[in-house]
N, C-alpha and C positions, 0 to 999 in steps of 0.2 A: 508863551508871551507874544504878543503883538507887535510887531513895528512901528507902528504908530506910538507904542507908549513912549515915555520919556526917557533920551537915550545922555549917556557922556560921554564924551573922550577921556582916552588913556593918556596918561603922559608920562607913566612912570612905573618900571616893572623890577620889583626887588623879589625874587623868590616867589615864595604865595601873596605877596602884600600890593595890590597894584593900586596907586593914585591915579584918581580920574576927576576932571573938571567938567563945567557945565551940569553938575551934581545939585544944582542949589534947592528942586522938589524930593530931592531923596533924603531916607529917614532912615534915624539909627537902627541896625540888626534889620534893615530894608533885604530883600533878595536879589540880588541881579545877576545877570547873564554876562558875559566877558567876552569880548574880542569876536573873530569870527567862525569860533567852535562854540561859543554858545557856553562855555564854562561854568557850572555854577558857582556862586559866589556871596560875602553877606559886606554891608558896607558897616564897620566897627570904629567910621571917626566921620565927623561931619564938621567942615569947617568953611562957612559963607557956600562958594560953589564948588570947591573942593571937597573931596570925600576919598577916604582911603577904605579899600578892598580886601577880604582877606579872600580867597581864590580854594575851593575843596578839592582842585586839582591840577596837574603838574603843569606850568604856566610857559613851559618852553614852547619857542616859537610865538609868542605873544607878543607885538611890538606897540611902542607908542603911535597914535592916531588910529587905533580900531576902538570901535563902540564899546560903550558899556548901556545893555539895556535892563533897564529897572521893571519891579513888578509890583509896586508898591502894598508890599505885604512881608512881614515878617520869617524867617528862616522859621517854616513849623512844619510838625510830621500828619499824615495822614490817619486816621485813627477811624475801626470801624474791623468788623467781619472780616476774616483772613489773615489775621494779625499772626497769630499762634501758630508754630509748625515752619515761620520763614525766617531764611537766612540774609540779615541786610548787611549794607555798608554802613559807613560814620553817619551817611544822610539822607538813609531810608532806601538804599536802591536796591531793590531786591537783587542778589547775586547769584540767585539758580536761573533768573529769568534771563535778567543779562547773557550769564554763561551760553545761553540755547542761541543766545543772538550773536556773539563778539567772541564764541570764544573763551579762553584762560584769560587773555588780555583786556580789560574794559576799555574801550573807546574812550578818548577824552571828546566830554562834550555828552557823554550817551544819556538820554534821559529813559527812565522806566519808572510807570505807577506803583507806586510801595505795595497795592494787592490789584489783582484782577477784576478791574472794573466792569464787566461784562458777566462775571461771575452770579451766577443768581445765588440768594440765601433764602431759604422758607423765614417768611418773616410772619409774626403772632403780635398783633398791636394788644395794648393792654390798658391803653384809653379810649375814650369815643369823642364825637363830635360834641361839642360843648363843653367842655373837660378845659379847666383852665390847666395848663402846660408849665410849672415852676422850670428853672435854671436846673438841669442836674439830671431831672423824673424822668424815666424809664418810659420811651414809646411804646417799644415791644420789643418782642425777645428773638435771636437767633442760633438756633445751634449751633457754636462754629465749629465743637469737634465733640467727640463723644463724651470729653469729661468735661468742658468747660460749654457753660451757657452765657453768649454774651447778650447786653441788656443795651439797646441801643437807645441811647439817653439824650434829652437835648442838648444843645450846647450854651456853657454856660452864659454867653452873650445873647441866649434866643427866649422863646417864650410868650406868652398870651394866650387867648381862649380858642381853643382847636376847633377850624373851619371844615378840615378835611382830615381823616385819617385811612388809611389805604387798608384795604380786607385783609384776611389771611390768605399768602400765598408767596409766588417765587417772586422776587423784585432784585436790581442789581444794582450798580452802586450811579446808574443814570437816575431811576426812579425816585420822583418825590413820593415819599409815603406819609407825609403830614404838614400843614400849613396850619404854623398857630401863631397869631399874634403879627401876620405877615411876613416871615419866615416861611420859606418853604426847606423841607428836612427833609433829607434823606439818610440811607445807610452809615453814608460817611462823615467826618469832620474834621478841621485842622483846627490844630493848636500851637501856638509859638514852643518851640522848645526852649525857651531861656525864661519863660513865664513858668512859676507852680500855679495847677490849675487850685481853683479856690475851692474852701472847703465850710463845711459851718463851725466846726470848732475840733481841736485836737483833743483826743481822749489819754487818760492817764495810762500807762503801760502795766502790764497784773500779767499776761502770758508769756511763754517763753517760746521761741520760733526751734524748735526741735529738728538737730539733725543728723543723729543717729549717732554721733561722735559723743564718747563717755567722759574726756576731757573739756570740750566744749560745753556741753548739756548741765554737766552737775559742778567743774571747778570753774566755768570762765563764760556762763552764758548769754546769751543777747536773748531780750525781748522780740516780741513782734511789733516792730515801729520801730525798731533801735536800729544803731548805725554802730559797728564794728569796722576794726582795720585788722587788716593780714601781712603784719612785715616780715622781711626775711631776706636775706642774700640767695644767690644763683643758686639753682642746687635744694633748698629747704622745702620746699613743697607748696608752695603759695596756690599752683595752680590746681594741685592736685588735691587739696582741700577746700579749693572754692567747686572744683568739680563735686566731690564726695557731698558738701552741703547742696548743692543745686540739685544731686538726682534723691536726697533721702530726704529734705529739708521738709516740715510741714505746711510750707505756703502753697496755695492755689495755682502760683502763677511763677514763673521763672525767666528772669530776665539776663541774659550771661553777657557780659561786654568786653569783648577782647578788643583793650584800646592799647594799640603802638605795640602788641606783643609779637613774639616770635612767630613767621609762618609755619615752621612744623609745629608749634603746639599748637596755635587756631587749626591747620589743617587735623590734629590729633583732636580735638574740642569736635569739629565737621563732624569728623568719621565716628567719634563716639554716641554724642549722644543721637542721631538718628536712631540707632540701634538699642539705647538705652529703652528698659523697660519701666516702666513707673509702678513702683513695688506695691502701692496702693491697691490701683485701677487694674493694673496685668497690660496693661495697652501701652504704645510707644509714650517718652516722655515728652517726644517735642507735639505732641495734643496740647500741652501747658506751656513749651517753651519759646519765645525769641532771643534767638542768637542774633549779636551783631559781633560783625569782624570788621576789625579798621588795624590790618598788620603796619609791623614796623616800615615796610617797604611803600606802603599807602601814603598818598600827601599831609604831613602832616597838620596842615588846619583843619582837614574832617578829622584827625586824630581827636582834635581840640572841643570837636564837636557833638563828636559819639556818643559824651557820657549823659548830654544833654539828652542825646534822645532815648537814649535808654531810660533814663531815670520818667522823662514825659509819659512811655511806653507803659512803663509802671503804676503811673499815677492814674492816669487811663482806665486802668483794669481796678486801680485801688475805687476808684469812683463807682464800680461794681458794686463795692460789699464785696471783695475778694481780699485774700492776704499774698502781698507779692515780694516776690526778694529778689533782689539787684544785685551781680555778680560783679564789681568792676574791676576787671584784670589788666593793666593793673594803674592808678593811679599817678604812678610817677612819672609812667610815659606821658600823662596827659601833662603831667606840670614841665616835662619838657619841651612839650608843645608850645606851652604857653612861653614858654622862657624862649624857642626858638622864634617865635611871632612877634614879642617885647622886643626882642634886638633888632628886627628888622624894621620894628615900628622905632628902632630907638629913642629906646624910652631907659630910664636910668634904671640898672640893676640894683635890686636889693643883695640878699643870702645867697653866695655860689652863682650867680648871675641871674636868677630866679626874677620875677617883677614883682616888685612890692606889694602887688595886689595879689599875691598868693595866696593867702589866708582868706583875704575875702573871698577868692574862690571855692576854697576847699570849703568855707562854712556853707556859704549859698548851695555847692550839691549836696552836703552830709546832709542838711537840715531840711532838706525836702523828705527825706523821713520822716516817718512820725505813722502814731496810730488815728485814726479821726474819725469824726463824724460827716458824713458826706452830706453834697446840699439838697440830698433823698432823706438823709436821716440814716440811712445804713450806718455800718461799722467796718471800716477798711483800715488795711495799711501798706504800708511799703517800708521792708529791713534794705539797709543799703550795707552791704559787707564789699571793701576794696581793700584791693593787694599794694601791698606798696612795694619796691624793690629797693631801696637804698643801698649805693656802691659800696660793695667792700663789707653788709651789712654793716652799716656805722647809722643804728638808730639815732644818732645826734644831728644826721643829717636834716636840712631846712623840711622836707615834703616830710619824713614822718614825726617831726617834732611839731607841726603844724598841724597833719592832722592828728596828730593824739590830744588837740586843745577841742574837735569838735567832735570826737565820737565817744562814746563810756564804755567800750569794752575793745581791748586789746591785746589778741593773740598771736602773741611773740614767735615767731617760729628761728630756731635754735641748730645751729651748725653742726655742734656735734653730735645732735638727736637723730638729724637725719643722717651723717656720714653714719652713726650706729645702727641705721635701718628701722630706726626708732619712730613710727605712725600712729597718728599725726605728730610731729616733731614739736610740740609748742612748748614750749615752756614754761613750767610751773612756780616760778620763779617771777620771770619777767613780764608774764603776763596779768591782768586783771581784767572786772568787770564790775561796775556801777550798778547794776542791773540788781543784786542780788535779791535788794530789800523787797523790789518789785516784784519781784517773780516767786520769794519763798512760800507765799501763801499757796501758790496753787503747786508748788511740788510737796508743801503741807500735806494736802491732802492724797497725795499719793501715798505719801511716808512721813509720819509725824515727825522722825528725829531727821529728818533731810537735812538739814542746814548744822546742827549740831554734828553728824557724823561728817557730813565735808568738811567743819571746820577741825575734827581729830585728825583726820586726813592729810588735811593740808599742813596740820603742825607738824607730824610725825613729817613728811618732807623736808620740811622748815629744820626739825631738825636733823634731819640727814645730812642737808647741803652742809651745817656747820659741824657737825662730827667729821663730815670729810676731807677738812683741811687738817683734823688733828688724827684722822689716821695716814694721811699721807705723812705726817713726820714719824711718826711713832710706829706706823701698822696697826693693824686692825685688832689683831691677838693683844696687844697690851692697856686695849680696853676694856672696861668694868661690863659682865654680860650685859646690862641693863641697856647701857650704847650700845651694846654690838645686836640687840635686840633690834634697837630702832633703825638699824642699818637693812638687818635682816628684809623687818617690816616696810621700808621702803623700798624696797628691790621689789615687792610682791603688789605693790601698790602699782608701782611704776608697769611692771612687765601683766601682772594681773588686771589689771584695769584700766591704767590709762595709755595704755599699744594697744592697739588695733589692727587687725589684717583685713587689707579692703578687696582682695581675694578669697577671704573665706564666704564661705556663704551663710554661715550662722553669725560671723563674727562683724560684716562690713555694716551691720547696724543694729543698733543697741538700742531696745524700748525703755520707755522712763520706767517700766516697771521693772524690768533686769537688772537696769543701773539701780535701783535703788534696793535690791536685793543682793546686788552685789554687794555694795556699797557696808550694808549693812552687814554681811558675810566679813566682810574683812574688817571691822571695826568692830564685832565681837572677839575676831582670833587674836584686834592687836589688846585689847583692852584686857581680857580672859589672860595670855603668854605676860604680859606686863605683871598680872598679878601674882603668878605665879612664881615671873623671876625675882619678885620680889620680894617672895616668901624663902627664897633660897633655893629654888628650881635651879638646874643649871639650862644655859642655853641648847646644850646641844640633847636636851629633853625635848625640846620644843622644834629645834630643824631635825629632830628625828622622825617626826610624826608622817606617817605613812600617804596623810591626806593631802600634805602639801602639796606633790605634785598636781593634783587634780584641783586643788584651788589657782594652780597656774592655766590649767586650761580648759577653764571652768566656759572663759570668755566663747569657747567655739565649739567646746560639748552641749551646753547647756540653752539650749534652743530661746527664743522668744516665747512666754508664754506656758513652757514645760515646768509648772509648779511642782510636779510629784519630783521633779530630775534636783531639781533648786531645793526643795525641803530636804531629799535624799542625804544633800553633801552638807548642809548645814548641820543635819543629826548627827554625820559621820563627825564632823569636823569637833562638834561640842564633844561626842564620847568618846574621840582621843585625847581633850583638852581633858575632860573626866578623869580618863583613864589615868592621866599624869598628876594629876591631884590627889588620885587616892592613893599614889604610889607613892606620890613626897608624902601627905602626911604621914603615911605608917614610919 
């Protein structure tokens, strides 16, 4: 920023929140610079020449009568080649680049380009000169890494009939490579992060965003374009299933936002995925992913602001023609954000001291989901899955009662599933998903009876949970075998299929065609043992059968894809069910 540009004074410093005067050319979600470290900062009130600041970093030492200098341009992120593979903060600052300059500690005040501008990309145009340039259309293409091709697109503000477009060759984020319409373009482009970029029209949801988890996928799944919440108290696994979906997940692109979370799990989050291998490709995961880290100990109005850019980062790639999923770990910190920024701004609390615009918040990020049509005509999306933490797990709390009004699938994660070691911990029970009606078509055609066998599944649960208030008074033995069947059959459900070990190597991901062989494995034995105790079998015919163990560890013997292994046990499993049948008849 310039000197010259348009500057105000301070008068007033509360925390992250500072008033400044002589404000009267500055514009809402304007950018400015603070004091005499140069702070960045976004101006969130305008009033005649007064303007209130919220501040992205620690404001100590900041007194009244220093500058505030404006940049008249919006709080937006950088977007362009070298995106993939970096680690940011709340507001893009790359944090391995920083580290090589400042240190563990960031400088307050430190400014750094979100990617290496000096960096050359082999760039491939795929227009010519004369070539009208629409809002959206693809210049030319760059490898950014070996699994993703990015498509360097105009920006939706640009456009007209191409005067110049640059050969194939190396170019860097100085070079213009195309002049259309009076515009000159380059590599790079900024976007407001508080803007969703525009699109031609949202597409109906029909797939399902696959990610290896057999609870998620077949009882409680999200589309691709859908937006999911992950509640749960201390301890339940919130992170450790936004992980599992982020490295097995079927989206192109991976977006992970550690907002206001713990520094050892962000630092746990670092050291992992580096290392992570992208089970697809065989090549590192972070080829497809951006990590942003904004820990609890960070200021927290970039807290406030992380999710924004994540979700921008998203939409970005979504304008590809690419499928992206958005990690946001976790949610609640951000609403405390916002609730610690309201009080400072005092402004009247709503719920638990929350600002009444809380809802409107949580909708405006869920809903930048969706699947669409891009202003290329491609087909993209962006899933947004966030963790919520509510104290004391008390889902009745304000943040996850709010957002359960803007998302359709909601996986519950359950205290004493995990205290039982119980993975993923969700709850069969307390969780759902909206999704079903849209997505059963196409796991139709994996398995005709899909939807029919989950919904045996899920009764036989249903009723477990209510047989086991009436074995706790009575005991189990002074039930009719037919209950204690159903007891049986839900222990095998539960431990056979929907536990998971994400240590195994056969078991930490599960293909739609396993789960629905499973699926269907275990909804013959419960359907077949039903009938049989109904004819007067006794139960302990049925827990006698030799195969049962091996339907418990079916999950981590039976490979992806090993049909001879999968036919094997299903034979075995029907001619001992046989074998019991012809023994009661006689």
């Amino acid at each position: 920023m310039s000197d010259e540009q348009h500057k105000g004074i301070i008068t007033r410093v509360n925390g992250p929140i500072v008033q400044a005067t002589q404000m009267e050319l500055a514009g809402m979600h304007e950018v400015v610079e603070v004091g005499e470290m140069r702070l960045l900062g976004e101006v969130i009130k305008v009033r005649g020449e007064a303007a209130t600041i919220q501040v992205y970093e620690n404001t100590s030492g900041l007194k009244p009568g220093e500058a505030v200098y404006c940049s008249g341009r919006p709080l937006s992120v950088l977007l362009g080649p070298g995106l993939l593979g970096t680690i940011y903060d709340g507001i893009q600052r790359p944090l391995d680049r920083i580290a090589k300059d400042c240190g563990p500690m960031i400088r307050r005040g430190e400014k750094a380009s979100a990617v290496d501008l000096d960096k050359k990309w082999h760039f491939k145009p795929v227009v010519k000169e004369g070539d009208t340039l629409a809002s959206g259309m693809p210049i030319g293409e760059v490898q950014e890494t070996e699994s993703v091709l990015h498509r360097i697109m105009c920006p939706p503000d640009a456009g007209g009939k191409v005067t110049f477009i640059a050969a194939e060759g190396d170019y860097d984020g100085k070079d213009v490579i195309c002049k259309a319409g009076g515009h000159d373009l380059g590599l790079y482009q900024y976007w407001p992060v508080r803007v969703g970029r525009p699109v031609n029209r949202r597409l109906p949801l029909y797939e399902p965003l696959l990610s290896g988890l057999r609870v998620i996928d077949t009882f409680f799944p999200i589309a691709k374009g859908g937006a999911a919440a992950v509640p749960g108290g201390f301890g339940t696994g919130k992170t450790m299933t936004q992980q599992a979906i982020a490295k097995w997940c079927d989206a192109k692109i991976i977006v992970y936002i550690g907002c206001g979370e713990r520094g050892n799990e962000m630092t746990e989050v670092l050291r992992e995925f580096p290392e992570l291998q992208d089970p697809r490709s065989g090549r590192s995961l972070m080829e497809r992913t951006i990590l942003i880290a904004n820990t609890s100990n960070m200021p927290v109005a970039a807290r406030e602001v992380s999710i924004y850019t994540g979700i921008t980062l998203a939409e970005y790639y979504r304008d590809m023609g690419y499928d992206v999923a958005v990690m946001a770990d976790s949610t609640s910190r951000w609403a405390e954000a916002l609730r610690e920024l309201s009080g400072r701004l005092e402004e009247m609390p709503a719920d638990e001291g929350f600002p009444a615009y809380l809802p409107a918040k949580l909708a405006g990020f869920y809903e930048r989901a969706g699947k669409v049509e891009t202003l290329e005509g491609r087909s993209g999306s962006v899933s947004v899955i966030g963790a919520v933490s509510p104290p004391g797990g008390d889902f009745s709390e304000p943040v996850t009662q709010h957002t359960s009004r803007f998302i359709r699938c909601f996986w519950a994660l359950d205290r004493d599933l995990a205290n039982a070691r119980h993975y993923p911990a969700i709850s069969w029970l307390n969780s759902y998903s909206e999704y079903l009606e849209e997505i059963s078509p196409w796991w139709k055609d994996k398995n005709h009876d899909w939807k029919d066998n989950r919904a045996l599944l899920m009764e036989i649960l249903r009723e477990e949970s209510s047989l086991q208030h009436i074995a706790k008074l009575v005991g189990p033995d002074a039930l009719p075998d037919s209950q204690r069947l159903t007891l049986l059959l839900a222990e095998y459900i539960k431990n056979a299929f929907l536990q998971q070990n994400s240590f195994d190597k056969v078991d930490m991901y599960c293909s739609p065609e396993k789960q629905c062989w499973m699926m269907k494995l275990l909804v013959q034995f419960a359907q077949r043992s039903r009938e049989l105790v109904a004819k007067g079998a006794s139960l302990s015919d049925v827990n006698g059968m030799s195969t049962l163990p091996r339907i418990l560890r079916m999950k981590s013997e039976m490979p992806n894809g090993d049909e001879a292994k999968m036919a094997a046990l299903e034979q075995s499993v029907n001619s001992e069910l046989d074998e019991i049948e012809r023994r009661f008849l006689k």
